[in-house]
N, C-alpha and C positions, 0 to 999 in steps of 0.2 A: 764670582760672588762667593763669600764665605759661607759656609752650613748655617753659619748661627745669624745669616743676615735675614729679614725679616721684606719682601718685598712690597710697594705698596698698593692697594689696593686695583684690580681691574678696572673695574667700570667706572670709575673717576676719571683713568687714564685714559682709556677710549672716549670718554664725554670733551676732555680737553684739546685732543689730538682732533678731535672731529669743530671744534667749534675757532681752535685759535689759528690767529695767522700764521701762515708759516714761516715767515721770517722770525717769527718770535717764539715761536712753539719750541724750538732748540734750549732755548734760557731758559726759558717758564718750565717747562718740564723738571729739567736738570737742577734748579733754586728747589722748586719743590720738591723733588726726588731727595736729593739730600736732607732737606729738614725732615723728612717725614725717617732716614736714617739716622738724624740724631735722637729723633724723640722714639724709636719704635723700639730699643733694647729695654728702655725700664717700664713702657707704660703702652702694650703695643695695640691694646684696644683703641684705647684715647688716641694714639698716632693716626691711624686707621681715619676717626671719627674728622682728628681735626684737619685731616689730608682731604677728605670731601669738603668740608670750609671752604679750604683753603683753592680747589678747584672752583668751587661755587661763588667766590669772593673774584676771580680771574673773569667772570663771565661779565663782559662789562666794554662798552666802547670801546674804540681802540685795543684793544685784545682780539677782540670778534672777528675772523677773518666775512671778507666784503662776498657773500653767498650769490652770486650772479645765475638769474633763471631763465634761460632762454625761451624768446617769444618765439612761440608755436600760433599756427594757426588754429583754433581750436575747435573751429564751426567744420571746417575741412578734414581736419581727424576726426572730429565725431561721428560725421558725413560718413568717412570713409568706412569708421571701425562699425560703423552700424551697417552699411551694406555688405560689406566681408560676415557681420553676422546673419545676416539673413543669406547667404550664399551658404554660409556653412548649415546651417537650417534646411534649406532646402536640398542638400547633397545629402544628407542624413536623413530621407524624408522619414523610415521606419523608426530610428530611435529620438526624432525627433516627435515624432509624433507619441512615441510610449511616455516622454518628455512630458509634452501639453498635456497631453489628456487624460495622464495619471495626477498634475498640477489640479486641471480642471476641475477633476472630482473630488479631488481635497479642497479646493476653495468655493468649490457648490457649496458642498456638508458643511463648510464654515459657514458660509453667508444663513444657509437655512438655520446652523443651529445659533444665529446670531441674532436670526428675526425672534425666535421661538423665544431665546434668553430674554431679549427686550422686553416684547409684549409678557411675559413672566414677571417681570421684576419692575414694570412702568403701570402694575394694577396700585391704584388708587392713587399714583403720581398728581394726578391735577386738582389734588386739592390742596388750596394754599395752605391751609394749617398742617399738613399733612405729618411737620416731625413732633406736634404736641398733640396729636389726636392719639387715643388708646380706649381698646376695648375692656373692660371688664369683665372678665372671668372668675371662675369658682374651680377648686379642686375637691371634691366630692368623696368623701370617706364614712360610709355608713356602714354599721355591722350588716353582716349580711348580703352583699356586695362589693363587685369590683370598686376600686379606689379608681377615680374619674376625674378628668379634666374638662370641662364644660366650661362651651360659652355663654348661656343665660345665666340672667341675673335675675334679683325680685324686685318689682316694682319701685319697693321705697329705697332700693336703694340709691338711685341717683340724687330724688332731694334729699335726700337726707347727709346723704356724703359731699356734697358743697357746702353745707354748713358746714360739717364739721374738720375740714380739710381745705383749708385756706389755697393748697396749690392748684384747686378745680376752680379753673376761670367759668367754665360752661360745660353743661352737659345734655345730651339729648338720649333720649328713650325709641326702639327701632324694635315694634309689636307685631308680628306678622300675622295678617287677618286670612291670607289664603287666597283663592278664588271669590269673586263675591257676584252676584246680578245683580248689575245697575237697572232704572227704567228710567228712561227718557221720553217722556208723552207716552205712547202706548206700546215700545217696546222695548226688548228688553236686552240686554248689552251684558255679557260674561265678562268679566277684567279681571287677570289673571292672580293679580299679585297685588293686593292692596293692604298697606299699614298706615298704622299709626303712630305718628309722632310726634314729639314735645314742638312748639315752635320755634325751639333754636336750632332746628335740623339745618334748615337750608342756610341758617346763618355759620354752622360748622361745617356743614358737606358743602361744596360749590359746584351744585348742579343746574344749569344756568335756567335763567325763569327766561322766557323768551316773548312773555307775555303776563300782564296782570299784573300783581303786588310783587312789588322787586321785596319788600322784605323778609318773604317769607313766614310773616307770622300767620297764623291760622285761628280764629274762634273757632266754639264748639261745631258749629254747622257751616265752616267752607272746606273749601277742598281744593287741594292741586293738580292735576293729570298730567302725563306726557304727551308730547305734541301726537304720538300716536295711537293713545288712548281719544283726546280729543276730538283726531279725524273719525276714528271708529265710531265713536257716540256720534258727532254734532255733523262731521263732515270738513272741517276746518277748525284753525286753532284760536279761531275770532269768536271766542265763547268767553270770557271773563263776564260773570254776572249771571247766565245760565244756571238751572237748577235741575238735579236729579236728585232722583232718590235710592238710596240707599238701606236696605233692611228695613224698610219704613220710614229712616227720618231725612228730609229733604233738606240736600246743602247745594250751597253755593260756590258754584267755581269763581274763586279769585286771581288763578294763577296756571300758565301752562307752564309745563318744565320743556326741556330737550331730551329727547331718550335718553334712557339712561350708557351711557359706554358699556361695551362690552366688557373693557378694563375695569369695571367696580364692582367691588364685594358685594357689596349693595345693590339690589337687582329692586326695582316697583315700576309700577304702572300708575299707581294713585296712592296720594298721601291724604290724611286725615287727621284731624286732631284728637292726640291719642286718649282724652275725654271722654270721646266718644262709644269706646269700647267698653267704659266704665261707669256710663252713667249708674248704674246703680251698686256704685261701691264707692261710699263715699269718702272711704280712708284711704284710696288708693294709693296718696303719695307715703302710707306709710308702712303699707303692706309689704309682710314679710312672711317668711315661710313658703312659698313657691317660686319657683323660677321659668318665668317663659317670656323671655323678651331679651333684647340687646341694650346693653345700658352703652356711650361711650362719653368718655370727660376731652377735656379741653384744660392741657395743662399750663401753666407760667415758666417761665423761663428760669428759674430757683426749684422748680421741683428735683427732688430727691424719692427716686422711688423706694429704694431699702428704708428711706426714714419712713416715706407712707406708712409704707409695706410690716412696718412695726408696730404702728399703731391700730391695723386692722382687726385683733385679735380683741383687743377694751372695743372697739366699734361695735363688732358682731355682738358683745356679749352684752352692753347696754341695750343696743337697739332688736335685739330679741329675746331681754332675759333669760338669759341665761348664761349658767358660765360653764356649762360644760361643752357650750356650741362649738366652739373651736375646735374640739375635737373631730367633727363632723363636716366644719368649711372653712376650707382657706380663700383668703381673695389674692388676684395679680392681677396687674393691668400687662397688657398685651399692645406692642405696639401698632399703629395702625398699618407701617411697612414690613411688619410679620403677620398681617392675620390672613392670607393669600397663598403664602406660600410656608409656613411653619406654625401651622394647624392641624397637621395630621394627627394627631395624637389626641386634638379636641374632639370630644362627641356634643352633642346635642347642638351640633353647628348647622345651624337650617336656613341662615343667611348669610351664605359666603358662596358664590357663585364662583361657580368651576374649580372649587378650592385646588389646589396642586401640590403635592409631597414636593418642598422644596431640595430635597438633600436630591432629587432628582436633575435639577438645574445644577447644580455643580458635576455630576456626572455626565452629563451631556456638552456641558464644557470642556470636561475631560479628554471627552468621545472625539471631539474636534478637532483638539491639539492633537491627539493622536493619529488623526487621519491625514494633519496634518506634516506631523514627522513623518508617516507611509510614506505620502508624496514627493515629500523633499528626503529620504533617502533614496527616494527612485533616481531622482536627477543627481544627486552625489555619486551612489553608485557607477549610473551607467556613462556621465561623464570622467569621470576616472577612469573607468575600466577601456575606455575606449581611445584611453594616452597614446597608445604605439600609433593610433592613427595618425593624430594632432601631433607627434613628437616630432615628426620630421619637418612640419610645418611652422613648431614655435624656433626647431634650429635653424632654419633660413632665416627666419624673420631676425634672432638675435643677430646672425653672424652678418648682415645689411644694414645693424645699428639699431635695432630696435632692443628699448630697454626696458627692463623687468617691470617697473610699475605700467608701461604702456600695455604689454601684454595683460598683466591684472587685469585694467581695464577693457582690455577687449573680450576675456572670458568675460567678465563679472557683468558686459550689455548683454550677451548670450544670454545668461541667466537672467536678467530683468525684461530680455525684448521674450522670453518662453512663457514667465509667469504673466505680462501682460496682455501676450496670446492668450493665458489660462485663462486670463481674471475675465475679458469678454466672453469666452466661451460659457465659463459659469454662470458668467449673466443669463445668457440663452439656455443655460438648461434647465436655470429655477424657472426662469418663464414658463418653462413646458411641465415644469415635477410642480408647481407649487400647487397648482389646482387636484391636483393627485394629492399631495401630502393632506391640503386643509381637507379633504374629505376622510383621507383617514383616522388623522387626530385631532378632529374638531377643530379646527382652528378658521383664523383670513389673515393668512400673510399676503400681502402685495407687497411684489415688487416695484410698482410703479412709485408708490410711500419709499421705498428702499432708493431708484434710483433718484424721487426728488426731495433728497435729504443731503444733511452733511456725512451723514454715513458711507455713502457714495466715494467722499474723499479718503475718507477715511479708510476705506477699504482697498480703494486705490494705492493709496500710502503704506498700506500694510503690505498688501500684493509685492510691492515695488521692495522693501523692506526682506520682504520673505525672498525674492527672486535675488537680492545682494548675498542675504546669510545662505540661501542653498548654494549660490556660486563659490562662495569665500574660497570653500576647502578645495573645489578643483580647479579653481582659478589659482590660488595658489600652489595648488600639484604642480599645473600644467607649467607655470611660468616660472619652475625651478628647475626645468631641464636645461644641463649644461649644453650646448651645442655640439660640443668637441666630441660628447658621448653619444649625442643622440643621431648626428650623422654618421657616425659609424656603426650604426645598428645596436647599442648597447646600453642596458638599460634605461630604458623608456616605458616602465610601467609594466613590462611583463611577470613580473615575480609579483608572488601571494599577498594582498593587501589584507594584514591582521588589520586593519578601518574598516576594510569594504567589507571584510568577513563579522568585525562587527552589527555592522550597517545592519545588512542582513538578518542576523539575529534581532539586533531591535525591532527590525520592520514586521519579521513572523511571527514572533514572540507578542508582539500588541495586536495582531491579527489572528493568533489562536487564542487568545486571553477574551479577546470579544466574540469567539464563534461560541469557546466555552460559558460566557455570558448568557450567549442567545439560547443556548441549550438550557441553561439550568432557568431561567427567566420565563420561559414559552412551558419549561417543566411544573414549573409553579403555577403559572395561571391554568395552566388545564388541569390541576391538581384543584384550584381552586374554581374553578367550573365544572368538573367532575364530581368533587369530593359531594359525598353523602350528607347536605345539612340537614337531614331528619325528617326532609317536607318537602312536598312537590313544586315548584315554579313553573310546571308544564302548560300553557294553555289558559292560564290565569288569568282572567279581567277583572283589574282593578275600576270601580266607578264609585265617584264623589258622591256622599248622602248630606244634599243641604236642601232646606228649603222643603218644600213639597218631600222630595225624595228621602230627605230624614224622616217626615211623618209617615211617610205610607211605606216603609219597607216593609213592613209582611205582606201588606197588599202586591207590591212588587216579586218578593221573592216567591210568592205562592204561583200567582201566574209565570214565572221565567221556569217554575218545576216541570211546567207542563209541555215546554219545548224540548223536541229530540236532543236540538242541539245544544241545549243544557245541562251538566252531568252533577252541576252541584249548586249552590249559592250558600255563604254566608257572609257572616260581617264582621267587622272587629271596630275597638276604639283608636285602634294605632295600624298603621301599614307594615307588615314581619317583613324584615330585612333593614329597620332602624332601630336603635337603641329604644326599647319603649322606657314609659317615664317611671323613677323609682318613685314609691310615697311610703310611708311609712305601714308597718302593721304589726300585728300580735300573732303571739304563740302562747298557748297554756301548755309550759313543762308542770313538769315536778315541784319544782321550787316555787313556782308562782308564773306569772306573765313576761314575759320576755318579748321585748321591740326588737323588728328589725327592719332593712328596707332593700327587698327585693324590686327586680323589677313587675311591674305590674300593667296588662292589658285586659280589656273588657274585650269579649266574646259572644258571637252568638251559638245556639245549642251543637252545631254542626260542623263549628271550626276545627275541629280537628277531621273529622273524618273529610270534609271538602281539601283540608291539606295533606292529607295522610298521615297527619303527625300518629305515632306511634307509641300506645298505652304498654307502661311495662307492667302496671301492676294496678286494680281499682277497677272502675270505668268509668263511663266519659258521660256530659253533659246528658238531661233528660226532661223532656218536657210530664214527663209523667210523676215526678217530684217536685212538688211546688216550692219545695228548700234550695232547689239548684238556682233558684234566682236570685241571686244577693249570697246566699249560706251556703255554696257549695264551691268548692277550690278545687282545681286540677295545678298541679305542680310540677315542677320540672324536677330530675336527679337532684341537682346541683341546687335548689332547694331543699331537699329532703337531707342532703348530706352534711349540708352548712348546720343545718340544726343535729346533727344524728340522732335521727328518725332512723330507726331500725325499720319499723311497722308504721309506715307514715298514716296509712289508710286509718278516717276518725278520727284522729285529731284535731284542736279543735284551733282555731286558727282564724283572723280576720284584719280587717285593716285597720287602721289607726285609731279610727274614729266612734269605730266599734265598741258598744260599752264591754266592760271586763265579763258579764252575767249572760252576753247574746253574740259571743262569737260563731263560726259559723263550721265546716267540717270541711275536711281534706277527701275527694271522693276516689280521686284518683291522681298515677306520677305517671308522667310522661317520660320518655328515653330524652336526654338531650338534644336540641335542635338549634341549629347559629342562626338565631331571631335578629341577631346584628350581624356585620360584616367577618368577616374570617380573617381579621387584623384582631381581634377581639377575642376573650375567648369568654364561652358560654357564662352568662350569670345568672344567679339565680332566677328564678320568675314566677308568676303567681298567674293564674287565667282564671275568671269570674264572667258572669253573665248580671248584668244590669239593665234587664231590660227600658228599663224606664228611662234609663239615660240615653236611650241610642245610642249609634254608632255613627263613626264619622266616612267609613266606607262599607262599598260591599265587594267582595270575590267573589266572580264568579268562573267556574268549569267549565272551559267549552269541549267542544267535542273535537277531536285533535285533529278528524277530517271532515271538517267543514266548516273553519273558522269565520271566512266572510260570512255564512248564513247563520252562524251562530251570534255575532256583533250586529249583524241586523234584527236578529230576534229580540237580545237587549237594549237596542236604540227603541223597538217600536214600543216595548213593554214599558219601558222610561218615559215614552213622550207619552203614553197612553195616562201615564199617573200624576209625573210632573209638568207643569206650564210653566213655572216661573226662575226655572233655573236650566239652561242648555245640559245635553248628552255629551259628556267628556269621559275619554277613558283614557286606560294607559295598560300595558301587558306588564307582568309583575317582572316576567324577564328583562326586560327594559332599565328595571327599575334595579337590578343587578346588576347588568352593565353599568350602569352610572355607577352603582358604588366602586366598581372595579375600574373606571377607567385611566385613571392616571397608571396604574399600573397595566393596563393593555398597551398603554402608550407608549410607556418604555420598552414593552418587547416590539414595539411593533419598530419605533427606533433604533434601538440597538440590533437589532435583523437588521436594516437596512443599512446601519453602518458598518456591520461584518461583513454582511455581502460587498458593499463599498472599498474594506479594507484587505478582504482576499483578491476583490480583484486587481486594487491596485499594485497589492505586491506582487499577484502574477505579473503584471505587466512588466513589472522591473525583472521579475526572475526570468523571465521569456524573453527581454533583450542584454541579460548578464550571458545568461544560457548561446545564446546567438556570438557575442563577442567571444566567450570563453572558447568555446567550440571552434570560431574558426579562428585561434590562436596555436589549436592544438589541432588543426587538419593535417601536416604533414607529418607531425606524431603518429595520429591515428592512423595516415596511410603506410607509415615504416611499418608497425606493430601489428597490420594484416599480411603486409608484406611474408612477415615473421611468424605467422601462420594464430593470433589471435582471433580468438571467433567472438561473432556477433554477441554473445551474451555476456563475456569477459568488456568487450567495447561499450556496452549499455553501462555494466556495474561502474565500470573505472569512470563513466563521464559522466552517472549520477549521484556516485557516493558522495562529491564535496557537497553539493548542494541539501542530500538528504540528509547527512551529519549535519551542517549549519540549523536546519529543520527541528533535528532533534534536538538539538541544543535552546535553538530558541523556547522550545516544548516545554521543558527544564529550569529554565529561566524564569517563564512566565505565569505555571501552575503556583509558587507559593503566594504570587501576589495575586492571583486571580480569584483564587480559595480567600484569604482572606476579604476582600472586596464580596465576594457573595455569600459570605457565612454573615457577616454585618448588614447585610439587602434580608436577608430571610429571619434573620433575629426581629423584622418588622413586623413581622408576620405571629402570631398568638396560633395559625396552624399552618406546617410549613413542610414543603418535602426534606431529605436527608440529602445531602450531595453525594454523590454514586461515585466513586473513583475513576467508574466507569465512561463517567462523561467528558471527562479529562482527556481519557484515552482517545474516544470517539472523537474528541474537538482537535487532537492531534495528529489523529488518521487521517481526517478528513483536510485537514491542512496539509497533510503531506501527501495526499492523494494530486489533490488538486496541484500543489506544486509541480510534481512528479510529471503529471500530465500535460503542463503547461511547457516545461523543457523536453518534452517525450520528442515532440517536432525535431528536433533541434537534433535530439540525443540518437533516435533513428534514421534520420538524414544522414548524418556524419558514420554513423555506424553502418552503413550499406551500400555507403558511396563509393565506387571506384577507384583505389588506390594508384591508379596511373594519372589519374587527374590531378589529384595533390601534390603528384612527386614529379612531377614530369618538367617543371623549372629545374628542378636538383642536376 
């Protein structure tokens, strides 16, 4: 061939050689060969182009050579290849078994974190309308306060926003009344959770009536219950038409429901017509200006919410005169498949049952696949590494006629008959961890739901799936060994796998990234269980004031003074450790009066010193000034600074409603205290004593050794006053775990998946360890021979390993750091990440590695060098 000739294309060539006949393949070749040389001097891209054509135009009957497949037996090979695999299984029983039960635990932590994802993401699934349902929210921007996303809405505004926003098919109102005492003839029934709602509730939610009025509509005096509100009252759910009473007015049950799911936002016990709450406020549907209720619409299949969502601003401003409202509230609707899991950031959400930080479920998705690459580099590695074995075994089989896809296939059942060992084993070990785990994280996974689903299949299929793609790569290693080589002893997999040596890094690298996780996560919460919020939670009992018990607490607290085991009592209008409510109020500066809106709690005289809250400057509540009741304000810093108050003490200052001429005085400031959760940071706040209003609870101090005799002291002191509402408490510590717990949940997760994921890479590194070692036994015994001492044979046979370690270290710190610098940014107070813990998350990975091939690394290194040499 000349220099200046242009030859034509490979992979055409090879396509045509392989598909045409041979008899004919000589002319077809050589016709095309040549055209493709006259067109390829002037135009030799287009030659190129139309040479692939022209091969693809050939592919065609009569050209196609006649592809003849021999019939095999196929039941009988399979027969065959699956018993040679379980022979080989069982001849390996030690790395077969590091095989399974490193699979095993990577597809437990699947299946568990697959129950968790579900029941997460199937909250409020069963209701049909569910993708045109949305909640109504506000974003809350008042001087003087944090800027807030809330879920309450105000009364008017559901009727009033279906008129005037054509895309609200329906809407319901969801009022939460609390705890309330039913009577039923002559006694009296506590019911936990009772609201009030519009009667198109049950015609938007589908919570099934199992009894009574399918339509769910409600007059002013009926009522609905759950099947097991009804057994508590009546005894059975054969009450339709029965009457209790309620706060005085006596309704009629028309309807039982079915508990409510665990799975719904929406948590009741009895519904009510939300009238009833109102009877004396007769403009109810047009009230505005507060917000304490759940509004949700019902939208049309033409909604546009950016168009709504434009017209919001003319809404507010008509329907509460005013036009500078908007500065002050924005409205969104929130869908109803995000209010569950992408509501952290909402406050005043007091009906969303077991809310959960969703960005939590994509990381535990994360967590999964990673546990499950751990596993499946286990079974790549240690099949690979363990070639010289299988080498001699695939070169017989070739050189007897066995051919390269048949061996494929016999590794690639190895690998699916190991994973289907796993997938049952996993079954059996959630059986045994599940009732473990729901105790930890609250939850009720069953498996028995798990095994009788389609999921089942489906997991099976994944299983099966996963045990083809771990095989691929050593099924195809293995079934590239030439024969001629590998029965001569010569390369069969002995030299450095730059894969396996990969492998490895990945595997430690996602296993130090999550111990580093667990460290810096377990750092935070006891940062946030430690940290100083300004006020005591020790020993706290909280107890509901309704009913009787709202009238007579001074009666109550007076006698609870005179028990030992009582060290304090008072009361508040709101429970510290929730956002209390903002309202508006006044400042007399300089210039004139100035509005702002803190947040604001009623007090009784004592509330600070029963919580230890701490006066920086003033003092505190007094029954000895008859102005501290209604006229006297204690404040918080962050009050005092928002306005700067140099000398806040006397000032004069009130709430909203206060005329300009009878505001009242600042007595004293408090040090700041996190009155909300530690997601949050401190806002302003205002503390008042209104006696006249009551309170809606009391605190009380017990004595820290002798809690039972002190919970008895205030049950007897309660029944002694109240009759017509039961003794319910709750510890205030309690009541901080709940806020914390989605976040305890992931540390207690993520621990368990590190531990999970070190040990499964030890398991790989402990049967690499095994292999590598005795590859290099008659190395190590020339090299004593040679006068090598034990401590030179430890370094040389754990340096590869500890370098792989460090590297993966390296690897894995920049992405870990960012993943936990965006987890703590959630946080309003938050620890600093210590470089330090890096370190420690590396150590402790390389410790344990270290120890885990120690076995291995000490055996070989003290072992008898006459026994290794003694074939030579």
């Amino acid at each position: 061939m000349k220099k200046w000739e242009i030859p034509p294309p490979k992979w055409p060539l090879k396509f045509l050689r392989w598909f045409c006949d041979p008899e004919m393949l000589e002319d077809i070749e050589g016709d095309l060969t040549e055209l493709f040389g006259l067109r390829a001097p002037s135009k030799p891209h287009l030659a190129k182009l139309i040479f692939w054509v022209d091969v693809l135009l050939m592919f065609r009957p009569g050209v196609i050579r006649n592809f003849e497949i021999p019939k095999l037996n196929n039941y009988g090979m399979f027969k065959n290849y699956l018993i040679a695999s379980w022979r080989n299984l069982m001849k390996n029983k030690r790395f077969s078994a590091i095989n399974v039960f490193s699979l095993t635990l990577g597809i437990a932590a699947c299946i568990i974190i697959f129950l968790f994802v579900k029941e997460e993401r199937s909250f409020d699934a069963f209701h049909t309308q569910k993708d045109k349902i949305y909640r109504l929210c506000e974003v809350q921007s008042f001087p003087g306060t944090n800027t807030q996303k809330v879920a309450l809405s105000m009364p008017g505004m559901g009727p009033t926003m279906i008129e005037e926003f054509p895309e609200i098919q329906s809407f319901t109102r969801f009022w939460g009344w609390g705890s309330q005492s039913v009577r039923f003839g002559d006694k009296h029934f506590l019911v936990d959770k009772v609201h009030g709602v519009d009667s198109t509730f049950l015609s938007i939610f589908n919570f099934p009536i199992v009894a009574g009025d399918p339509s769910g509509k409600m007059d002013l005096l009926e009522t609905y219950l759950t099947r097991s509100t009804a057994e508590k009252i009546f005894g059975s759910i054969d009450v339709v038409g029965n009457q209790l009473e309620l706060d005085g007015d006596l309704l009629t049950v028309i309807g039982v429901l079915e508990d409510v799911p665990d799975g719904s936002h929406l948590q009741f016990d009895m519904l009510c017509n939300i009238y009833l709450g109102a009877q004396r406020n007769p403009d109810f549907d047009h009230q505005f200006g507060s917000n304490y209720m759940n509004t949700y619409f019902v939208l049309n299949d033409q909604a546009d919410l950016d168009d709504m969502a434009s017209r919001y601003p003319d809404y507010l401003s008509r329907q509460m005169d005013s036009e500078d409202i908007n500065d002050y509230y924005q409205l969104f609707l929130q869908p109803l498949a995000e209010v569950h899991l992408a509501s952290n950031d909402i406050e005043h959400d007091y009906n969303n049952h077991r809310k959960f930080n969703g960005t939590y479920i994509d990381v535990f998705v994360l967590i999964g696949v990673f546990i499950l690459i751990i596993a499946s580099v286990n079974f790549m590695n240690l099949t690979t590494a363990r070639a010289t074995t299988r080498a001699k075994e695939v070169g017989v089989r070739k050189t007897i006629g066995a051919l390269r896809n048949q061996l494929f296939f016999q590794f690639i059942l190895e690998s699916t008959l190991m994973a289907t060992i796993a997938f049952v084993l996993a079954l059996g070990i959630n059986f045994l961890a599940t009732p473990f785990l729901n105790d930890l994280i609250d939850r009720n996974f069953s498996m028995w739901q798990f095994l009788n689903s389609d999921y089942l299949l489906m997991a099976f299929g994944f299983t099966l799936i996963l045990g083809f793609i771990t095989g691929l790569y050593p099924a195809i290693y293995l079934s590239s060994f030439r024969p001629v080589t590998v029965l001569k002893g010569l390369g069969s997999g002995d030299k450095k796998s730059l894969f396996r040596s990969s492998l490895i890094v990945l595997q430690f690298g996602l296993a130090v990234g999550l111990i580093v996780c667990t460290l810096v996560v377990v750092q935070q919460l006891m940062y946030m269980k430690n940290k100083d919020i300004g006020y005591t939670t020790d020993h706290i009992l909280l107890v509901s004031l309704k009913y009787d018990a709202h009238d007579n607490y001074p009666q109550i607290k007076e006698e609870l003074l005179k028990r030992s085991n009582v060290l304090g009592v008072t009361a508040s209008g709101q429970r510290i450790g929730n956002n209390f409510h903002q309202y508006g109020f006044k400042v007399q500066q300089d210039t004139g009066i100035v509005s702002f809106t803190p947040s604001n709690v009623v007090v009784d005289y004592d509330y600070l010193d029963v919580y230890n809250i701490r006066l920086k400057e003033g003092r505190n509540f007094s029954k000895e000034y008859a102005k501290d009741d209604g006229l006297a304000f204690v404040v918080n810093e962050a009050f005092a600074e928002e306005l700067g108050f140099d000398e806040p003490i006397g000032k004069r200052v009130g709430h909203g409603w206060y005329p300009d001429d009878s505001l009242g005085t600042i007595i004293g400031v408090t040090e700041n205290f996190n009155f909300n959760s530690l997601h949050y940071k401190v806002n302003t706040l205002s503390m008042v004593i209104h006696s006249a209003w009551g309170y809606s609870e009391m605190s009380v101090k017990l004595n820290g050794k002798n809690i039972a005799a002190g919970i008895k002291d205030v049950e007897e002191v309660y029944n002694q006053f109240v009759t017509n509402y039961p003794f319910e408490y709750e510890f205030l510590d309690d009541h901080f775990a709940e806020l914390y717990k989605s976040d305890s949940q992931l540390g207690y997760v993520i621990t368990i998946i590190a531990v999970l994921a070190i040990l499964i890479g030890c398991m790989g590194l402990f049967g690499l360890a095994s292999i590598s070692i005795n590859r290099r036994i008659k190395e190590i015994g020339i090299r004593k021979v040679l006068g090598a001492s034990i401590n030179d044979l430890i370094f040389l046979l754990s340096r590869n390993f500890g370098l792989l370690i460090l590297i993966s270290f390296v690897v894995a710190m920049p992405f870990t750091w960012l993943y936990l610098s965006g987890w703590l940014d959630s946080f309003a107070y938050r620890i600093d990440i210590n470089p330090l813990v890096f370190l420690v998350g590396g150590i402790m990975a390389l410790v344990v590695a270290m120890l885990t091939i120690s076995i291995h690394v000490f055996k070989a290194a003290y072992a008898n060098p006459v026994n290794s040499l003694r074939y030579e």
